[in-house]
C-alpha positions as CSV (number, residue, x, y, z in Angstrom):
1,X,105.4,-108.5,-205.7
2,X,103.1,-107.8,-202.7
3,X,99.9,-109.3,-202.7
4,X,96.6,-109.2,-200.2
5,X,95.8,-112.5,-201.0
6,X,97.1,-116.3,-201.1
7,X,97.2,-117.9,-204.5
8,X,96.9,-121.2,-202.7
9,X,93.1,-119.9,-201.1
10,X,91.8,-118.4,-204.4
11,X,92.6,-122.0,-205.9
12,X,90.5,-123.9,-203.6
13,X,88.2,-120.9,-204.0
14,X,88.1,-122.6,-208.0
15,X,88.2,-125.7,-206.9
16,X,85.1,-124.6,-205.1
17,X,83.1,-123.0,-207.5
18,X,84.1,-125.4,-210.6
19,X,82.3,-128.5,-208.1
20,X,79.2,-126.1,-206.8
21,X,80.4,-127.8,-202.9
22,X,82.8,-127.8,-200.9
23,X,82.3,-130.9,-199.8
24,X,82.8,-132.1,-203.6
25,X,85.9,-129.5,-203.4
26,X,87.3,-131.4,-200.4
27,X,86.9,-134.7,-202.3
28,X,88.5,-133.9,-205.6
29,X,91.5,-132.2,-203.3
30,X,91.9,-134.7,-200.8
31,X,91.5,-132.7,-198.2
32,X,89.3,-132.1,-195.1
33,X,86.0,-130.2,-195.6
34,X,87.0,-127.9,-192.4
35,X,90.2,-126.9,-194.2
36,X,88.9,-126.5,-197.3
37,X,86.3,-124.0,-195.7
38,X,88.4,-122.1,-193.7
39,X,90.7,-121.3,-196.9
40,X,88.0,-119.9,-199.0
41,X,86.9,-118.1,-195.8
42,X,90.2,-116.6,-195.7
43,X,90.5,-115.4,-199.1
44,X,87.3,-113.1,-198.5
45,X,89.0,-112.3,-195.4
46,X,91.8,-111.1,-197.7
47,X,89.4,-109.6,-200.7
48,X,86.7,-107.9,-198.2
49,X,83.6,-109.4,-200.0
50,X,81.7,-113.0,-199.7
51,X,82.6,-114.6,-202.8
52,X,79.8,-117.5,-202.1
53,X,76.6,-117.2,-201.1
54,X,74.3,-120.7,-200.1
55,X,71.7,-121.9,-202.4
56,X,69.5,-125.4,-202.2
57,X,72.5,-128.2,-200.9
58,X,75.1,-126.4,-202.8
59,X,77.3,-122.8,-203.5
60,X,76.4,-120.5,-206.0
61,X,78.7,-117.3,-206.5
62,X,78.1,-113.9,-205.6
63,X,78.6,-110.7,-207.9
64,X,82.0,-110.3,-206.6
65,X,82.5,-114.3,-207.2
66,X,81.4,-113.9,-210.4
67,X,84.4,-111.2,-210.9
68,X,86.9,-113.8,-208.8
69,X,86.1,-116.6,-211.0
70,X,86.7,-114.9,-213.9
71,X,90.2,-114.1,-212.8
72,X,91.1,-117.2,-211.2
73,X,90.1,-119.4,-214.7
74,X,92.4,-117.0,-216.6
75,X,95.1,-117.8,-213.8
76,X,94.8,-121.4,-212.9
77,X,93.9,-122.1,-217.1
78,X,97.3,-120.4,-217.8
79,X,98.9,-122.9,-215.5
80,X,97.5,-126.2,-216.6
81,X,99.7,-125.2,-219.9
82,X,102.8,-124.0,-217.6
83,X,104.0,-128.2,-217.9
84,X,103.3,-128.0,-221.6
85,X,105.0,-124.9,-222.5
86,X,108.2,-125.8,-220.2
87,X,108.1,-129.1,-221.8
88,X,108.5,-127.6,-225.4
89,X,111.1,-124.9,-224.3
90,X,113.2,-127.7,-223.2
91,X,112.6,-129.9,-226.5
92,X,113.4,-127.0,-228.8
93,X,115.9,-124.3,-227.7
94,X,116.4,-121.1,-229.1
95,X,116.5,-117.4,-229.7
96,X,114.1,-115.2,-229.0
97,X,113.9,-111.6,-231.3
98,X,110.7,-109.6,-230.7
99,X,110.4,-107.2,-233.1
100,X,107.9,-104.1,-233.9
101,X,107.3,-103.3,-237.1
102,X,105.7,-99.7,-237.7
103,X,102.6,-100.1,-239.7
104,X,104.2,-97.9,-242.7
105,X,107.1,-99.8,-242.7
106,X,106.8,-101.7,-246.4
107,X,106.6,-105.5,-246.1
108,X,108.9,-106.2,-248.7
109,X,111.8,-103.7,-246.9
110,X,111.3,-105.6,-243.2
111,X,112.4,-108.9,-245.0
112,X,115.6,-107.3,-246.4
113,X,116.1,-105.7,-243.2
114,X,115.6,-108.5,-241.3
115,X,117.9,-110.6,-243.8
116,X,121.2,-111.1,-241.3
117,X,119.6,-113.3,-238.8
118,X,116.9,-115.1,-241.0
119,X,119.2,-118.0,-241.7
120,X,120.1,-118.4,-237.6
121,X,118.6,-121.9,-237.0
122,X,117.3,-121.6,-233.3
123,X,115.6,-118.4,-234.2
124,X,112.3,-118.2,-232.9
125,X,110.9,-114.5,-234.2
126,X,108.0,-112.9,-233.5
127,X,106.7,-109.7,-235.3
128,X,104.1,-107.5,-234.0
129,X,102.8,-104.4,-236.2
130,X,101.2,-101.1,-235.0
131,X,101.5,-97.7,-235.0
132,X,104.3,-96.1,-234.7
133,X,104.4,-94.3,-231.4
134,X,102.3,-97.4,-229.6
135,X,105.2,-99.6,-230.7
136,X,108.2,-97.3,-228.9
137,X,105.7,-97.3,-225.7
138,X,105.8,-101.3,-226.1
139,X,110.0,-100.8,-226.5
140,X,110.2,-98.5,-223.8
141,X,108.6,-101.0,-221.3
142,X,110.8,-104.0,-222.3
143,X,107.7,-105.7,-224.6
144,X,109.9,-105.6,-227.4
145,X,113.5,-105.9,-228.5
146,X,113.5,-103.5,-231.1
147,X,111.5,-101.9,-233.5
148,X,111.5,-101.4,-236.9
149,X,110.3,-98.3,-238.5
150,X,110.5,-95.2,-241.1
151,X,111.3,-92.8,-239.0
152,X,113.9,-92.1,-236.1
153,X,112.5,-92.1,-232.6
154,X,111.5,-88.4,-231.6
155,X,112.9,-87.0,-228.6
156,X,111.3,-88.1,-225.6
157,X,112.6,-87.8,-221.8
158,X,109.8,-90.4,-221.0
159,X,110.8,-92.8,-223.6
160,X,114.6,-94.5,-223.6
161,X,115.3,-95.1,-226.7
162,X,118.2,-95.1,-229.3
163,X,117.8,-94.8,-233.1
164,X,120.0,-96.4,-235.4
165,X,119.7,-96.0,-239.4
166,X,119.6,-98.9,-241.4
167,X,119.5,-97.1,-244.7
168,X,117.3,-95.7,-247.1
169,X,116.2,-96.5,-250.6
170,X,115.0,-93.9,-253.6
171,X,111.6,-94.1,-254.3
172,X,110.5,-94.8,-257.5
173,X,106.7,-95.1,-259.5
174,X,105.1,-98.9,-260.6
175,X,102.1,-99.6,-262.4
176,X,100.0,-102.8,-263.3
177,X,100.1,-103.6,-267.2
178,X,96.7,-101.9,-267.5
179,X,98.3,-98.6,-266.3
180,X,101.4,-98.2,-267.7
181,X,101.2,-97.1,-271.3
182,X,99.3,-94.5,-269.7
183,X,101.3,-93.1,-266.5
184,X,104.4,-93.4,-268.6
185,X,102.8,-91.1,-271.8
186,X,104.0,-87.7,-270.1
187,X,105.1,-88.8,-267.1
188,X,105.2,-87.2,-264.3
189,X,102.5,-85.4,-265.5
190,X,100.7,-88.2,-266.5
191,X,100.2,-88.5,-262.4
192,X,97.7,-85.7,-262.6
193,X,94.8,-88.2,-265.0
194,X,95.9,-91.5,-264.0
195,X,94.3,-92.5,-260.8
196,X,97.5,-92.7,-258.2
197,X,97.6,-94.7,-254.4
198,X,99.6,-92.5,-251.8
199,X,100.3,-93.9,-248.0
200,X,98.7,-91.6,-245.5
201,X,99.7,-89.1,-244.0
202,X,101.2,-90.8,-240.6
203,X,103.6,-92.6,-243.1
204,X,106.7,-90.6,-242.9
205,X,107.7,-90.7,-246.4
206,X,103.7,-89.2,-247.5
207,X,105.4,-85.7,-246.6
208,X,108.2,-86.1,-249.2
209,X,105.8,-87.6,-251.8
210,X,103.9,-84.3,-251.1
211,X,106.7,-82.2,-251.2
212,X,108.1,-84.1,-255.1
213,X,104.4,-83.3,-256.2
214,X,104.7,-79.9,-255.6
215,X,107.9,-79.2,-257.3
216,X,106.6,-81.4,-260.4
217,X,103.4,-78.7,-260.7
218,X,101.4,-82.0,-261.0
219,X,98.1,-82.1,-258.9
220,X,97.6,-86.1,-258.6
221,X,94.8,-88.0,-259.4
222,X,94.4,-89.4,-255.5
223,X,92.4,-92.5,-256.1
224,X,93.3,-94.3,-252.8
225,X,95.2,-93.8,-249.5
226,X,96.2,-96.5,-247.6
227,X,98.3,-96.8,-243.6
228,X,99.3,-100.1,-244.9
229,X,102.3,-100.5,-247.5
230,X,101.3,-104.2,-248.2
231,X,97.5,-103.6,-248.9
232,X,98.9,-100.3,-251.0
233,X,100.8,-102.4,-253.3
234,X,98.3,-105.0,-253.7
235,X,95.3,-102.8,-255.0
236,X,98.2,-101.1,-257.1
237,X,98.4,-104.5,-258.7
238,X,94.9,-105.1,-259.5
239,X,95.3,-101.9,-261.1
240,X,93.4,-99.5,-258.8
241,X,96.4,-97.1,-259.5
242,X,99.9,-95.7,-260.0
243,X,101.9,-96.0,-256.9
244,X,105.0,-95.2,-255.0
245,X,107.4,-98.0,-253.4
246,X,111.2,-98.5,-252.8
247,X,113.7,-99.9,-255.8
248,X,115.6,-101.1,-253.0
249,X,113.0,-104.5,-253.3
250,X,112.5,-103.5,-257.3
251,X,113.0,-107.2,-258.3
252,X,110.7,-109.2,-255.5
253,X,107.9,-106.0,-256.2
254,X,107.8,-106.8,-259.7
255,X,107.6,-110.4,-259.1
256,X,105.3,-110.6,-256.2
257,X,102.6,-107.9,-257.5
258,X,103.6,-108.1,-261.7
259,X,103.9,-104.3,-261.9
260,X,106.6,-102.2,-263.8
261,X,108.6,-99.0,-263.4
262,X,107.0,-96.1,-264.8
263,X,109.0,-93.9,-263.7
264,X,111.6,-92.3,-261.4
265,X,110.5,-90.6,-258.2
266,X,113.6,-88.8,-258.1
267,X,115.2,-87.0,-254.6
268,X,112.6,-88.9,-252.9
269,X,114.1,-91.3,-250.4
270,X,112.2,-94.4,-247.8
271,X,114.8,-93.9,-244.5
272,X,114.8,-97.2,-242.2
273,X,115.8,-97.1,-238.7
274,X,116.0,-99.6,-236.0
275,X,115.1,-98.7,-232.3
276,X,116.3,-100.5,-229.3
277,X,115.8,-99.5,-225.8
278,X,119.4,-99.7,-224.6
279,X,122.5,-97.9,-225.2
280,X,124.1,-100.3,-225.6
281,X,122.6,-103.2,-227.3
282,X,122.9,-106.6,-225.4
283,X,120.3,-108.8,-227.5
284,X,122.8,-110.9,-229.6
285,X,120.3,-111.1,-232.8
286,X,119.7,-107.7,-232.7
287,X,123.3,-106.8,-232.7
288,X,123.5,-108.6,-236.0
289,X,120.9,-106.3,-237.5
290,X,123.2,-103.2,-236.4
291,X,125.5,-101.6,-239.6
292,X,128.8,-102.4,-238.9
């Protein structure tokens, strides 16, 4: 990387402004005042603008200072910690897996998914969620390791990036106690009067759920819609309405929100897929994840 500037001048440039002299500058560093000045000189040289500007027996900063300093704390703040962070790298070894999970993606399913490497004991893991498309950009540009999501990755000549199914689960209908006697009298029509909590519409399997509704004849009762499959399932629990989630996690979702099955949603299917941004996957964790 090419820069127009010397990291060395813009940190007695700090130095500098953090003392309001450089005579105070030259004492903390142990240099000469003369040098001191020159550097800072220098680095306006390098930047085209005064960065300091005299006022009473000291320095005050300019506008383009102002812009400088703002930078340079965000640099030279960074590393103060660079010692700190080595230091506990060192003491604790391990592997890295940065995964994207696609704000759809239910909470309960990433845990299963991400079952063959959570018992690795140097694992360090670090999930990031978003939407879908802002997490293959993130892939794409080496942010992440992979990406967990609903959907395959659509074909992109911009984007390189390979799509492999985990699996899929049937879908099936869950209700708090205070809902079910009534979702399962006449179920699925039953959908149509009971309230009913769908995932929008950039949740890939909302198009399916559409699509079963439509062959059922029933018009549901749409109470709430909701990007995120964890908030979903937890005003389903308080009862807010019938809902929609995998039976591949049937036992935790009955245990972690005390809801039951009402009833099947059958031919409806949750597809999984992991995304990586090589061909051929390198990252030893997510290799693991891979069907074998």
């Amino acid at each position: 990387m090419s820069l127009g500037f010397s990291y060395r001048h813009l940190y007695y440039f700090w130095v500098v402004a953090k003392e309001g002299s450089i005579t105070a500058a030259a004492a903390r560093l142990g240099m000469a005042v003369q040098t001191v000045s020159t550097q800072v000189r220098e680095l306006e040289r390098s930047l085209g603008h005064a960065l300091l500007k005299p006022a009473g027996r000291g320095l005050v900063l300019t506008e383009a200072g102002l812009a400088a300093m703002q930078q340079a704390d965000l640099i030279f703040q960074l590393g103060e910690q660079l010692p700190a962070v080595i230091g506990a790298a060192v003491r604790s070894p391990g592997i890295r897996l940065v995964v994207g999970i696609s704000d759809g993606l239910p909470k309960l399913v990433v845990r299963r998914l991400l079952q063959p490497i959570l018992n690795e004991p140097n694992l360090r893991l670090l999930c990031h969620e978003d939407a879908f498309s802002d997490m293959l950009a993130d892939l794409a540009l080496h942010r992440l390791d992979a990406v967990l999501a609903d959907r395959a990755a659509p074909p992109n000549p911009n984007l390189k990036v390979y799509s492999h199914a985990l699996g899929s689960s049937s879908l099936a209908w869950y209700a708090s106690r205070s809902l079910q006697a009534a979702a399962r009298a006449g179920f699925p029509h039953s959908l149509a009067s009971v309230p009913v909590l769908l995932p929008t519409a950039h949740v890939a399997v909302r198009a399916r759920l559409d699509q079963w509704f439509a062959q059922k004849a029933v018009r549901p009762n749409v109470s709430g819609e909701f990007e995120d499959s964890a908030l979903l399932k937890t005003f389903g629990a308080s009862g807010m309405g019938v809902f929609a989630a995998a039976e591949l996690v049937h036992d935790q979702l009955v245990a972690q929100y005390n809801v039951e099955k009402v009833g099947p949603c059958d031919g409806v299917e949750e597809h999984f897929f992991l995304i990586v941004a090589e061909k051929k996957v390198q990252h030893p964790m997510v290799r693991r994840l891979l069907p074998a």
